[in-house]
N, C-alpha and C positions, 0 to 999 in steps of 0.2 A: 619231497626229499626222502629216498631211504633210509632205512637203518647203520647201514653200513659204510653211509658216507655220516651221519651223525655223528657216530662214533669216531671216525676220522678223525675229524673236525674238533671233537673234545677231547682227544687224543694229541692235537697236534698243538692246541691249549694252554694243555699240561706240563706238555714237554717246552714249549715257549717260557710260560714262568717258572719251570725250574732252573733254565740256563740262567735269568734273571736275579733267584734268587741267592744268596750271597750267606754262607755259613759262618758263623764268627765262632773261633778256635779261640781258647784260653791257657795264655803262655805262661809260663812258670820261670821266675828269677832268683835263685838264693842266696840269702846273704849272711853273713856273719854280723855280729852284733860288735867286733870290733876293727871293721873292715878299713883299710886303708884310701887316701885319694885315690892314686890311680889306680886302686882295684874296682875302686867305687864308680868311678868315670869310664871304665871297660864296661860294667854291668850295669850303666846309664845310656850306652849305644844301644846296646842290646834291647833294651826297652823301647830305646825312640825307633830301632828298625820295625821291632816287634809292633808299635802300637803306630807310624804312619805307614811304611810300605806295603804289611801285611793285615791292618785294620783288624789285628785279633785285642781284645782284654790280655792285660796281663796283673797276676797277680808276682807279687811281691812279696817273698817272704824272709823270716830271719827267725836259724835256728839254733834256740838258744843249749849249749851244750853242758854240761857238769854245773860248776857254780853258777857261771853265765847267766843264771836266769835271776840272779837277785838283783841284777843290774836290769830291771827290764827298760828304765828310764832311756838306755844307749841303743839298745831295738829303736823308742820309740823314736828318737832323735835321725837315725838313718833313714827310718820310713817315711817321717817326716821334709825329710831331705830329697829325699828320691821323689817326692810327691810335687815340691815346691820347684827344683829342676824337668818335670815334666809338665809341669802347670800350661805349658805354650799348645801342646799338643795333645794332653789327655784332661782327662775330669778322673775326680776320685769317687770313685762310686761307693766304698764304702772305708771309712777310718780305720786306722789303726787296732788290731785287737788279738789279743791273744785265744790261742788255740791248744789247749796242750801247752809243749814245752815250743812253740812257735806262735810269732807275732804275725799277719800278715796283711797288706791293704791293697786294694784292688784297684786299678786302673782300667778305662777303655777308653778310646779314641773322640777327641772333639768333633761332633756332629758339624755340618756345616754352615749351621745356624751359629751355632757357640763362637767360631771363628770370627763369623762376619760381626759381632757383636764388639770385637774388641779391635 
């Protein structure tokens, strides 16, 4: 075998497993720490599109403005909401936690192990 069909060959490889491989994007949601139902159910679509059709992590955040922030208890309560309404479709990869003057938790897509599980 020559050089030049070697090359090919590990050439053609490479390019094989990168159509293969699959890039995961990290979506971004914000919220208000006194956000309403139906605002809250608009930016609970947006997640379940986000995290089954398009298989990206999203994180979820809530930014707390002027006094807002001594209420952080009602951050926590949304995030936690938003977490337990995704519970079907996502796993929470990391809690609740403040950042700055923003709280935020991190969601990505149930494997399909997790699925068959329940």
């Amino acid at each position: 075998m020559d050089y030049g069909k070697y090359r090919f060959e590990q050439q053609k490889k490479l390019k094989e497993s990168r159509k293969k491989s699959n890039t995961v994007s990290v979506k971004e949601i914000r919220l208000s720490p006194t956000i309403e139902g139906n605002d809250f159910e608009t930016k609970l679509k947006h997640v379940r599109k986000f995290v089954s059709k398009e298989g990206a992590k999203v994180r979820v955040s809530i930014r707390f403005r002027g006094r807002a922030i001594t209420h952080k208890e009602l951050g926590q309560q949304v995030l936690e909401k938003m977490a337990e309404a995704t519970s079907d479709i996502a796993n929470v990869i990391s809690k609740p936690k403040m950042e700055g003057r923003s709280m935020f938790l991190m969601l990505a897509p149930k494997s399909d192990k997790d699925k068959k599980k329940k």
